[in-house]
C-alpha positions in Angstrom: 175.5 59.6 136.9 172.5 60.5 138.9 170.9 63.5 138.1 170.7 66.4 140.5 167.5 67.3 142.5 166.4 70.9 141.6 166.4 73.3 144.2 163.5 73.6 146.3 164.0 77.6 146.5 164.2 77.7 142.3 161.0 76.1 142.2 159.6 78.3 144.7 161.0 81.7 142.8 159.1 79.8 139.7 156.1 79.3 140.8 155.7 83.1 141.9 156.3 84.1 138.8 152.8 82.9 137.7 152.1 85.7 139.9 150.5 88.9 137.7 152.7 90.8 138.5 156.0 88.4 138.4 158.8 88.7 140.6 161.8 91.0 140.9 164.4 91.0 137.7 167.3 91.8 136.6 168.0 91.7 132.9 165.3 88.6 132.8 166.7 86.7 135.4 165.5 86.8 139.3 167.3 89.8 141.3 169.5 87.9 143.6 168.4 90.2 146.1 164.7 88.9 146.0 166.5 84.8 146.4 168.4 85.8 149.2 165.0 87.3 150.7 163.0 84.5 150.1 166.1 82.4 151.5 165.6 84.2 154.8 161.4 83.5 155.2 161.8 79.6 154.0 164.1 77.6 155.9 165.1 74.4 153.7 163.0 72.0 155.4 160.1 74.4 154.8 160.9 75.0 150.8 161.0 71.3 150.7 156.6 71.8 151.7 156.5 75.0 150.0 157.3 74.1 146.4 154.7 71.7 146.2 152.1 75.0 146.5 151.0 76.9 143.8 149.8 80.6 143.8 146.2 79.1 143.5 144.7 77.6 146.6 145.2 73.8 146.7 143.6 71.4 149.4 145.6 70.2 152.1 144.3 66.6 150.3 146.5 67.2 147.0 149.0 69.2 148.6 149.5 65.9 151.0 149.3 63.7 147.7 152.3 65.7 146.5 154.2 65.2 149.4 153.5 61.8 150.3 152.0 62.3 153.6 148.9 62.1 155.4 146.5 65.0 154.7 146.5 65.5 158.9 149.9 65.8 159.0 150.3 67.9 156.1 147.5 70.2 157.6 149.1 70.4 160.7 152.9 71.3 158.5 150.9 73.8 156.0 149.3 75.6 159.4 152.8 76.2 160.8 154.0 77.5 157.9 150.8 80.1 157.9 151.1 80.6 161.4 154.9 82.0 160.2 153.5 84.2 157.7 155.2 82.5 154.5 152.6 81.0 152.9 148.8 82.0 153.3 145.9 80.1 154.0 141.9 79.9 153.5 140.3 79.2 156.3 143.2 76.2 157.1 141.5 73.8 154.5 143.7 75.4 151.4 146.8 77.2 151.0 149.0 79.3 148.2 152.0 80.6 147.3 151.5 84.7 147.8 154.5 86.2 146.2 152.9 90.4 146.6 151.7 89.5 150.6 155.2 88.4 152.0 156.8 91.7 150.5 154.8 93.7 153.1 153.5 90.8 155.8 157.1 90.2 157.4 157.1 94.2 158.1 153.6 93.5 160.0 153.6 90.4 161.5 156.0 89.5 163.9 156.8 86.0 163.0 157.6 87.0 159.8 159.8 90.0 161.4 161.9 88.1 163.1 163.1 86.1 160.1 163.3 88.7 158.1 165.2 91.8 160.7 167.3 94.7 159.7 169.0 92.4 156.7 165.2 91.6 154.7 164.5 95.7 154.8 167.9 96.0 153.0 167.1 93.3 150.3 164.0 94.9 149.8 165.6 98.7 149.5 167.7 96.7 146.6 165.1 94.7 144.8 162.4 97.0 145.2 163.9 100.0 145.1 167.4 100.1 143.4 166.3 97.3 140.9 163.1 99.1 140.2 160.9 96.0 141.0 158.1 98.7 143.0 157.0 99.7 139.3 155.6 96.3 138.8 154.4 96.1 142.3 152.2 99.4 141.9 150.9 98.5 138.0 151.1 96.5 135.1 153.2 97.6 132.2 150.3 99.1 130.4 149.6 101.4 133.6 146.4 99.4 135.3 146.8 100.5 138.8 146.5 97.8 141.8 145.4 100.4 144.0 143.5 103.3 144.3 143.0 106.4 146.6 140.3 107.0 148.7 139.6 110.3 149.6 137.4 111.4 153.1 133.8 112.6 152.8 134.6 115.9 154.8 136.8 116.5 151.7 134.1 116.3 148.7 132.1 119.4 148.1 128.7 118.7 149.0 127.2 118.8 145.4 129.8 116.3 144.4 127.9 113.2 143.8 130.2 110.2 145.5 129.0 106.1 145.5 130.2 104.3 148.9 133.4 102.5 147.2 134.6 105.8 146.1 134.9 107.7 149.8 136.6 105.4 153.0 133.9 105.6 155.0 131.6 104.2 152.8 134.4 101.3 151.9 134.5 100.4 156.1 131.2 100.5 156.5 130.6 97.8 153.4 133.4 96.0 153.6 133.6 92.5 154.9 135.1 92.3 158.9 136.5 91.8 160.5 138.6 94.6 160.6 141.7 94.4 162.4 144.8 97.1 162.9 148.3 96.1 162.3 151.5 98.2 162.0 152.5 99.8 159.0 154.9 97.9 156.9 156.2 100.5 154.9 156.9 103.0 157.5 158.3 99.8 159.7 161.1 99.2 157.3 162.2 102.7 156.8 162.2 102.8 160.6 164.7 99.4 161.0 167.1 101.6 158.1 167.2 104.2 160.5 165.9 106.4 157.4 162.2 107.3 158.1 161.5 110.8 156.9 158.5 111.1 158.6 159.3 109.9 162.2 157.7 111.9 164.9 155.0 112.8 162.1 153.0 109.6 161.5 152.8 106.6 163.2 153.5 103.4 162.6 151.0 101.3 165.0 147.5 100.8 164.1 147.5 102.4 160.9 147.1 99.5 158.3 143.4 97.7 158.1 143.4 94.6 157.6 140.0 93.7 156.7 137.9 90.4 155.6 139.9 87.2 154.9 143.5 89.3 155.8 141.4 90.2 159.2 140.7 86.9 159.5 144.0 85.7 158.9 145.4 88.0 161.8 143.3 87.2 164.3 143.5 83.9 163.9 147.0 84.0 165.2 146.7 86.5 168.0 148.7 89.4 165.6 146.9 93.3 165.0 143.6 94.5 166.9 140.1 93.5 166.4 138.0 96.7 166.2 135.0 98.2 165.6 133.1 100.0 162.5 132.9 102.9 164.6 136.4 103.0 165.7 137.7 102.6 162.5 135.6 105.9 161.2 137.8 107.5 164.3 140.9 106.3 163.4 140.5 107.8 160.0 139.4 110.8 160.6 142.6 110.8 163.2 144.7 110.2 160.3 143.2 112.3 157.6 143.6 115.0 159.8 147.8 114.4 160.4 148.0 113.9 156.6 148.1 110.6 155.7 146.7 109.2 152.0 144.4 106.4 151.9 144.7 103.4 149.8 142.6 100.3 149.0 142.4 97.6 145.9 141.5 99.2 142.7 138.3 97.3 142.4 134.5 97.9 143.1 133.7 94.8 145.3 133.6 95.6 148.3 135.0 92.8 149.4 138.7 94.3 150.2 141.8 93.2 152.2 143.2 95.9 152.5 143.0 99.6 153.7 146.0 101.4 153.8 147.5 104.9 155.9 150.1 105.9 153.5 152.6 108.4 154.1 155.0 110.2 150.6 157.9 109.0 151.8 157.6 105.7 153.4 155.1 104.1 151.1 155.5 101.0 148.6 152.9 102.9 146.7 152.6 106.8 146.6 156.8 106.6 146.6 156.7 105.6 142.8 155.7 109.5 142.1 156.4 111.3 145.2 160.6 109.9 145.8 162.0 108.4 142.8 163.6 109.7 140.0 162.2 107.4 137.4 158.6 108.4 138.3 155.5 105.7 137.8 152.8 108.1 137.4 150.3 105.2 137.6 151.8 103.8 141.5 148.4 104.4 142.7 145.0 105.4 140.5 143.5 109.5 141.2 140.1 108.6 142.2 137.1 110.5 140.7 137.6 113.5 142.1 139.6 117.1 142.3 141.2 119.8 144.2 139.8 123.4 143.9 140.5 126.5 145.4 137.8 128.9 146.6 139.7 131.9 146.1 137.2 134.6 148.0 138.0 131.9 151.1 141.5 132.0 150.7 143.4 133.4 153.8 146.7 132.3 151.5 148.1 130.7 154.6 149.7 128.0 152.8 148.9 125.4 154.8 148.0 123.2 151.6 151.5 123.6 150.0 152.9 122.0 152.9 150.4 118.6 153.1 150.0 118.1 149.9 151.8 114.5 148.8 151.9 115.0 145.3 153.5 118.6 144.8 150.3 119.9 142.9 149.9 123.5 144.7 151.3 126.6 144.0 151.6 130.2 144.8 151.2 132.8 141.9 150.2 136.5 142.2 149.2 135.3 145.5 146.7 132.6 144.4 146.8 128.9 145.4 146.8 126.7 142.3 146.3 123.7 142.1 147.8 121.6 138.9 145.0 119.0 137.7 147.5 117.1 136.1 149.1 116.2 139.3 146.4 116.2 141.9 145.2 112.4 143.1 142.2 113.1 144.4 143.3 112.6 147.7 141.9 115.1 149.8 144.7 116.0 152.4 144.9 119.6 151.4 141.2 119.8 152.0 141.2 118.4 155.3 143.9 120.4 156.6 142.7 123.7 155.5 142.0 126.0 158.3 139.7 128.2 156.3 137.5 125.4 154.3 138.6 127.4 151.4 139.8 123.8 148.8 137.2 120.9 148.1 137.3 117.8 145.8 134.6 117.9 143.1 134.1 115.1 140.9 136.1 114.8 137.5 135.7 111.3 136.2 139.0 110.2 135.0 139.7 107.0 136.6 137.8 103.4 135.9 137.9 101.0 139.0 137.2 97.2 137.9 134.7 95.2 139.1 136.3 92.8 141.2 139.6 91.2 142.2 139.8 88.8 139.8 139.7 90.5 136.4 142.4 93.1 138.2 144.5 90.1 138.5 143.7 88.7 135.1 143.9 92.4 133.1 147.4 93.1 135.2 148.3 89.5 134.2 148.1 90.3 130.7 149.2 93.5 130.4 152.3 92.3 131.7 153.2 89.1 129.5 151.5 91.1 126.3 155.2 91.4 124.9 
């Protein structure tokens, strides 16, 4: 009897789960929810290519070897497949398997959209949300962070010492362009469920950075909007001002992909403290600094308490507390405050590692130390 072929979409599933932070699970066994999602971004004649990648970058020359075709023609398959946002590319000479990218990509990047629709954002809502998948997603088991906040200049009390990676001004100007806007993902999804808290509040165009290689990677097929330094500095200020939490890689090169607008309600990251019950207090590293009253400046208008993500202000005996414990750092409450009365100052509490790959390697560990 002839043996059966494996499935093409099994492999697939396989292979991302080499990925650090593996793929969603249910009781050790891949959330069906996460199959059918993959099901929808590959079609059959495309897993047939695609499980021949690996998560690594391989040429086009042994990916072709693999599949028994000409390394033109394999170029020309692998580019169509990246011009569809399911696999990703370097520069069109290699390409991987990128389990984390295509769980916010198809929210960005309309080619990926339209596969996805209304039916991905509810496999996602059950994989990543219901099946608890978005504590993986944030950190490793041991509670390394993938991401990190990045608080506003305006924000830090001017005898707060600050390096450029620590403050998102200093991370646009020295990180590598070019830097392009896309849509938010996060706040995209919510917005197809027809359950977006903040709607009317913050936007969903132009508020995710793509920057270097993910830049790159946009441009390349026509999706997001090439912009300047300078307009970048604007839009963030914009954004700081309505509220909004900003995100990058936890690492110190500066070198990112990266920069998000996050919101506490929409957001694959700040959500893992700010909406779910089982809390994962380590969804996004505090960065170095603190929030602190200046209670002589204090007009006790409030307006902190209202903008603050986290739920770390307070009112008692007519004093605004804030609870270090819960504060990230973030700055929101200080930009926002009519009276200049709340700054961060530095409290060194968070360690960001060097570069991208020994946060891949450590998260990689800590997750398969059991």
């Amino acid at each position: 009897m002839a043996l059966k072929k494996e499935d093409p979409y099994e492999i697939i599933l396989q292979k991302m789960r080499e990925y650090p932070s593996d793929i969603p699970l249910v009781d050790g066994n891949v959330s069906n929810a996460f199959r059918e999602y993959i099901k929808l971004l590959f079609t059959p004649e495309e897993a047939k290519i695609a499980q021949h990648l690996e998560i690594k970058p391989l040429s086009a020359g042994t990916i072709a070897k693999r599949i028994g075709k000409s390394v033109k023609e394999t170029k020309a398959i692998l580019n169509a497949m990246a011009d569809q946002g399911i696999i990703q590319d370097i520069g069109g000479y290699s390409f991987f398997l990128a389990m984390a990218h295509l769980l916010n990509i198809g929210f960005k990047y309309s080619k990926a959209l339209k596969r996805l629709g209304k039916k991905g954002a509810e496999l996602y809502q059950q994989f990543f949300i219901k099946e608890k998948f978005y504590k993986r997603y944030e950190s490793s088991d041991a509670g390394t962070s993938m991401t990190r906040i990045v608080p506003v200049n305006t924000a830090i009390a001017h005898q707060s010492q600050f390096l450029n990676l620590e403050e998102i001004h200093g991370v646009l100007d020295n990180c590598t362009g070019p830097i392009v806007v896309t849509d938010c993902p996060c706040r995209n999804r919510t917005e197809m469920l027809g359950i977006r808290e903040c709607k009317g509040k913050f936007p969903i165009e132009e508020t995710c950075f793509q920057v270097g290689l993910f830049g790159k990677y946009f441009i390349k097929r026509g999706e997001g909007r090439k912009i300047t330094t300078q307009e970048a500095h604007e839009l963030v200020n914009k954004y700081a001002k309505m509220g909004l939490v900003f995100t990058t890689e936890n690492v110190k090169d500066p070198n990112h992909f990266v920069i998000c607008s996050c919101c506490a309600c929409c957001c694959a990251l700040l959500r893992g403290m700010t909406r779910f019950e089982d809390k994962n207090e380590n969804c996004v590293a505090k960065s170095n600094f603190i929030a602190k009253v200046d209670q002589n400046a204090c007009k006790r208008c409030k307006t902190c308490l209202k903008r603050c993500p986290f739920g770390a202000i307070s009112v008692e005996n007519e004093k605004i507390l804030i609870d270090s414990n819960k504060c990230f750092g973030c700055g929101v409450c200080a930009v926002g405050c009519p009276n200049g009365a709340i700054k961060l100052h530095r409290w060194e509490r968070t360690k960001i590692i060097d570069n991208h790959l020994q946060l891949m390697e450590k998260i990689y560990q800590e997750n398969r130390s059991i």
